[in-house]
Steps between C-alpha positions, in 0.01 A plus 500: 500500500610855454587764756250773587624824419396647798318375787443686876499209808382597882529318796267488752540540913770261707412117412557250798473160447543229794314282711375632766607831425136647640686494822702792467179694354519775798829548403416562131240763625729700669742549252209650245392674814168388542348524840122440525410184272180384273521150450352447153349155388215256448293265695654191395864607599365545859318192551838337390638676816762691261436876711611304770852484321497873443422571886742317609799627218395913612656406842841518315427915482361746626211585289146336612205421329170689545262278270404219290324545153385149386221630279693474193370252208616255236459809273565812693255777429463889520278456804693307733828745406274745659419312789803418605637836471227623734646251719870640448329817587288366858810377652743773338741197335824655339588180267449158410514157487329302250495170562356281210446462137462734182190650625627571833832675445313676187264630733754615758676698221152681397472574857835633488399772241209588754711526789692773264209654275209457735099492375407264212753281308290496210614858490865394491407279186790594234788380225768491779450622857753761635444548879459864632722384815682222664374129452416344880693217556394162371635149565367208272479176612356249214335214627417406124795430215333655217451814435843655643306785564680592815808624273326646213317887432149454423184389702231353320133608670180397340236794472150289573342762387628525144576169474846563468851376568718844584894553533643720697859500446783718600861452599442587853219253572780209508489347901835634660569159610435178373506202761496143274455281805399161388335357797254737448375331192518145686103515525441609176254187312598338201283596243567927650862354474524388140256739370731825642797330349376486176395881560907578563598273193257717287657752634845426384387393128334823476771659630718324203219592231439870602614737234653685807724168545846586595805362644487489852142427485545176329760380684285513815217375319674200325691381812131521704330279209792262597421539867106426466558169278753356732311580824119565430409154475623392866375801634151346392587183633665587842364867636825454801751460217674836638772466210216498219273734678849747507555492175206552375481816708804587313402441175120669558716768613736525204215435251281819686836723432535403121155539422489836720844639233353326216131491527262162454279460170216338348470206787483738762280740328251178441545370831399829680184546258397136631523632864304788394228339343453199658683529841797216389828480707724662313737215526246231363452722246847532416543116459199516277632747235895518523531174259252678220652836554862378435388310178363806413750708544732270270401669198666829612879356317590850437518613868704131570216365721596156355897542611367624821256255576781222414681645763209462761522118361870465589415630836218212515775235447400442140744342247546773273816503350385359144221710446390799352316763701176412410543162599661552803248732595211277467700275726458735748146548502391169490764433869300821622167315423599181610617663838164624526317170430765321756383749780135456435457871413169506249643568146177643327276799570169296462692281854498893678108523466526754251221450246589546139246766419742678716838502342385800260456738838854346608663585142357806513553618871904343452578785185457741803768328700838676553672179466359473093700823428877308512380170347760472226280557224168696435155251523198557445192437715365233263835344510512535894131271470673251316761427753223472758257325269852245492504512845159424578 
């Protein structure tokens, strides 16, 4: 593949990665200087006695925590953004922990532009948010490995009203701190487990695909496709596997970074319109279109997606070396849909609930997407019903 010309990367906040790293959480306040805590998260992540964890890891500092918001959704929406910054407001919280998956720490970063802007965050709705004074501190502590979104710049908030799926991105809304603590992803099921990985693997690919691909970007992404295939299987199999859970933190991680530089595409853009229409986890949704997306995207030779996706097929442990691009490239798709099949993910649309009179108000809804914008190649909406008519 050729160079890009020019390309601009940006890293997120500090990255730790250990087990049991949690502990020293406290500690990891103070240095951002946060003093009265919000402890953002979901229902789920306290019945698995995860908060506990938290508590206990705040004794390391000095900082202390004033509440617990665990109103947040699969699908975080404008409402409960509000609602939990009326909370940061009752007990006068300074910063914050979130403590879950993509909807959590998304939410706790659209808080985070409240606790700066005040009033509505519709209001705040824009191309790129630029904050009109200093971010409050932030910690994120994933308790998914899928979205990465505790190192990446946009939060992803569904408008109920409009029936919409809205970004708010911004350099600043990245979590100072990222704590990739695998123990607290031990409870996580196995079908939450294999469907989020295939959400990070998408990820990566889209990463590779984006006409914004660069460098540095791919590197992370390629290396993370590695990571997933090697370890996403016996995460599925064995939730205490620290060393799988770990890595797959890792690679979630490195995937959310490349597709944060990069941008996703077409699968992403297709998976969100699903959860917008029809209320599908984004990950299932993921493992439903990736496959058809990626054969799609094949026919774009001019912008290399064939030499790129042969790379993705290397990464997959494919036996390459005596074919051409093409080839190779199919290769790689068909690993990526038999990983799918092997972890009991469903591989169609119609397996989702969706009903096929509804694909046209997916296409449709998906040309809206942000994500659509850095696919490699123009499509059009009737092509964009085709993949999901493929799909279905």
């Amino acid at each position: 593949m050729a160079l890009v010309e020019w390309f601009e990367f940006q890293m997120p906040g500090k990255v730790i990665c250990a087990e049991h790293c949690a502990d020293s959480i406290g500690l990891e306040m103070d240095k951002v200087n946060g003093k009265r805590v919000l402890v953002v998260t979901d229902k789920g992540v306290v019945e698995a006695g995860l908060t506990g964890a938290i508590t206990a890891g705040m004794e390391s500092g000095s900082a202390d925590i004033f509440g617990v918001f665990d109103g947040v959704p699969p699908d975080s929406e404008i409402k409960v953004v509000q609602a939990c910054y009326e909370m940061v407001k009752k007990v006068g919280a300074d910063s914050l922990i979130s403590l879950g998956g993509g909807s959590v720490i998304d939410t706790a970063k659209a808080v985070a532009i409240l606790m700066v802007e005040g009033g509505e965050l519709l209001d705040q709705h824009s191309s790129v948010y630029f904050p009109s004074g200093p971010m409050p501190p932030h910690i994120a502590v994933p308790t998914t490995a899928g979205t990465g979104s505790e190192s990446t710049f946009s939060a992803v908030i569904a408008d109920e009203e409009q029936r919409l799926k809205l970004v708010f991105q911004g350099r600043d809304l990245a979590p100072a701190v990222a704590l990739l603590d695998p123990v607290m992803t031990r409870t996580l099921p196995p079908p939450l487990t294999a469907s989020t990985g295939i959400d990070a693997l998408a990820h990566c690919v889209e990463a590779i695909g984006s006409e914004r691909h660069q460098p540095i970007s791919d590197g992370l992404a390629l290396h993370a496709v590695k990571l997933i295939h090697q370890n996403l299987p016996g995460a599925v199999r064995d939730g205490g596997d620290i060393e799988a859970r770990t890595a797959l933190l890792v690679a979630a991680n490195m995937g959310g970074i490349a597709a944060a530089n990069a941008s996703a595409g077409i699968a992403n853009a297709l998976s969100n319109s699903c959860g917008c229409c029809f209320d599908v986890a984004h990950g299932a949704a993921s493992a439903a279109v990736l496959p058809y997306a990626m054969e799609f995207n094949l026919k774009y030779e001019e912008q290399e997606i064939p030499s790129r996706y042969q790379t993705i097929a290397e990464a997959l442990g494919a036996d390459v070396k005596d074919d051409d691009s093409l080839t190779a490239a199919k290769k790689g798709i068909e690993i990526i849909r038999g990983l799918i099949a092997d972890l009991g993910l469903p591989g169609r649309l119609r397996d989702l609930g969706i009903p096929e009179d509804g694909l046209e108000a997916i296409a449709t809804d998906s040309m809206m997407d942000a994500s659509m914008f850095n696919n490699p190649g123009e499509c059009t909406s009737e092509e964009v019903l085709q993949i999901l008519e493929a799909a279905y």
